[in-house]
C-alpha positions in Angstrom: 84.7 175.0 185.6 87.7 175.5 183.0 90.1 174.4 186.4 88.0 171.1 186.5 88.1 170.1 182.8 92.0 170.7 182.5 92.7 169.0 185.5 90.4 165.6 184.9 92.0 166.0 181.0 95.9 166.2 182.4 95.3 163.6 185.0 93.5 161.2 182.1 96.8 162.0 180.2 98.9 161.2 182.6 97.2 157.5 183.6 97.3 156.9 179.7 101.1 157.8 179.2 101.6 155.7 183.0 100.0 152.6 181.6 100.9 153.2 178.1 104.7 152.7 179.9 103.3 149.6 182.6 102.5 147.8 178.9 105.9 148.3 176.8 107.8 147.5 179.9 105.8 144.5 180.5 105.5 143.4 176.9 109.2 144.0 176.7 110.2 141.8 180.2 107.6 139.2 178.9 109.3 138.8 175.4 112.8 138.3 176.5 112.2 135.7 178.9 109.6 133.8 175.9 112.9 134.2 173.1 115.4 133.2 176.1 119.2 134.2 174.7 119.4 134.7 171.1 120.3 131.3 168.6 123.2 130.8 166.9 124.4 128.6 164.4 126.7 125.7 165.0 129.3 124.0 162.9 129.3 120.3 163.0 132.5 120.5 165.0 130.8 122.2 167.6 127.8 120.2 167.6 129.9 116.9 167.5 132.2 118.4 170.6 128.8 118.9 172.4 127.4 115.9 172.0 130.5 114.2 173.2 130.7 116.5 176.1 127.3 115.6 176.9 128.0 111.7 176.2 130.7 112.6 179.2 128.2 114.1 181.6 125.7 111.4 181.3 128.2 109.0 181.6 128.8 110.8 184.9 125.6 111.4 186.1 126.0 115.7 186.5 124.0 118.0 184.7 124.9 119.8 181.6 124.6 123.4 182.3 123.7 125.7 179.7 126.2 127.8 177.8 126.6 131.2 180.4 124.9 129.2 183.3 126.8 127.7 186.2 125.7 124.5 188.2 125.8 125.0 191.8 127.7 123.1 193.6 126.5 120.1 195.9 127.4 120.6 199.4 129.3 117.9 201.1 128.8 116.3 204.7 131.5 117.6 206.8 134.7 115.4 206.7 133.7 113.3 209.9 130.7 112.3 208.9 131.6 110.8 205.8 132.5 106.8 205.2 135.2 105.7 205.1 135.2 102.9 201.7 136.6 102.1 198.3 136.0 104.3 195.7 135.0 102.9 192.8 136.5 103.9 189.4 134.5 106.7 187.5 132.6 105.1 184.3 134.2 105.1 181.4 133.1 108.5 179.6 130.4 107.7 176.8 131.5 108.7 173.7 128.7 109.8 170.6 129.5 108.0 167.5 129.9 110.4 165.1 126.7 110.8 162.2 127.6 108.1 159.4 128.1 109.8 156.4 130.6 112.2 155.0 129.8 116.2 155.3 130.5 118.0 151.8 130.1 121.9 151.8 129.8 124.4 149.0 128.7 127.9 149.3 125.4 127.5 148.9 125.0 124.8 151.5 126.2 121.3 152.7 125.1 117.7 152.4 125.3 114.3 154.8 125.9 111.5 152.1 127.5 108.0 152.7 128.7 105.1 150.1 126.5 102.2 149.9 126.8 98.6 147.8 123.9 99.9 146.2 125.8 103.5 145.4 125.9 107.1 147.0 123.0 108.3 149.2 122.4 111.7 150.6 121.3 111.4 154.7 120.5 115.2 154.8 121.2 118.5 153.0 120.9 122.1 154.4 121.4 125.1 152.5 123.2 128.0 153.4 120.9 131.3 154.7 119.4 132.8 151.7 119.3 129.3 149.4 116.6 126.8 149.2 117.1 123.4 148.7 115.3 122.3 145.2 115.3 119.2 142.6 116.6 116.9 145.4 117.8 113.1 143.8 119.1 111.5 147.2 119.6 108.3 145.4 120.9 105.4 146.2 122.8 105.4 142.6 126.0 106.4 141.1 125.3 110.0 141.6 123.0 111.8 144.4 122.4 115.7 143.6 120.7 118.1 144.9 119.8 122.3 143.6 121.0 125.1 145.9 118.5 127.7 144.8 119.0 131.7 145.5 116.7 133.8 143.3 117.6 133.3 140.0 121.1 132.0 140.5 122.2 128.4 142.1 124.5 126.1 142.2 124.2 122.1 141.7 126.2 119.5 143.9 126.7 116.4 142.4 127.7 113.1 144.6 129.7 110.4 144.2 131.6 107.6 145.4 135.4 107.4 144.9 135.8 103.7 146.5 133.6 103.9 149.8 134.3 107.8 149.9 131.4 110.3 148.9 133.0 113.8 147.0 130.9 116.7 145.0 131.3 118.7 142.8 130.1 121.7 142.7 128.5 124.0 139.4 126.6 126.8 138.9 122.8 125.7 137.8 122.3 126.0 134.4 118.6 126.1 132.5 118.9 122.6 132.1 118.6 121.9 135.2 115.3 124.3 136.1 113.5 122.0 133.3 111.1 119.4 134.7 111.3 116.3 133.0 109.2 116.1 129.6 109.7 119.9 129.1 110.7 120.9 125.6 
């Protein structure tokens, strides 16, 4: 009888630890291909370059293979078989206009502003991992600024136009500029 009950208790042990296993291998294969290869962060160079090189395959008609992935190549009709014609020129390549708007960075994160008649205006902000973007004023005016918040510290980028140029500067946030207006 004691035989029995160890055996039916070592064989329920060792389904549990088999399926236990099945599920963390399964769970695991399932979650990479859900996440796909890991992110990472692009400059605005290397977003710019892409979008131009994509602009150039477009403008060709391939595909635009993934970074670490290959296209396969299309087969061609054996030399006999194929016409004999013109060629026409390739297109020209389509380029991306770059984003309108000048890109000013400080360590606590960047802004997209441009020059208007009607003064600067901010197009976007972002800040930099670990900062929050706070007491935004994206104009238009003479000046645009916006809070780069990180805990208790910050820094505040102010924006202007020199001519049709935007420029910052950049300062550390003071209490002054925590205070909502009509605080005393």
């Amino acid at each position: 009888m004691w035989t029995r009950a160890l055996l039916a208790v070592g064989a329920w042990l060792l389904g549990a630890a088999g399926a236990t296993g099945g599920s963390l291998v399964a769970v695991s294969l399932i979650g990479q291909s859900i996440t796909g290869p890991s992110a990472q962060q692009l400059t605005v160079t290397a977003v710019n370059r892409a979008l131009a090189g994509a602009g150039q395959d477009a403008g060709r008609g391939s595909p635009s293979p993934s970074p670490g992935r290959s296209v396969p190549a299309r087969p061609r009709p054996p030399a006999s078989s194929r016409l004999r014609t013109a060629t026409p020129a390739p297109p020209a390549p389509v380029s991306t206009p770059p984003p309108a708007g000048t890109l000013l960075s400080s360590a606590g994160g960047s802004v997209l502003a441009a020059c208007q008649a009607d003064g600067v205006y901010l197009i976007s902000w972002s800040p930099q991992p670990g900062y929050e973007a706070d007491d935004v004023s994206r104009g238009p005016g003479a000046t645009a600024r916006v809070l780069f918040i990180a805990g208790i510290h910050g820094l505040r980028m102010v924006v202007s136009c020199t001519g049709s140029v935007p420029s910052a500067s950049v300062a550390p946030v003071t209490d002054a500029d925590r205070m909502e207006p009509g605080d005393t």
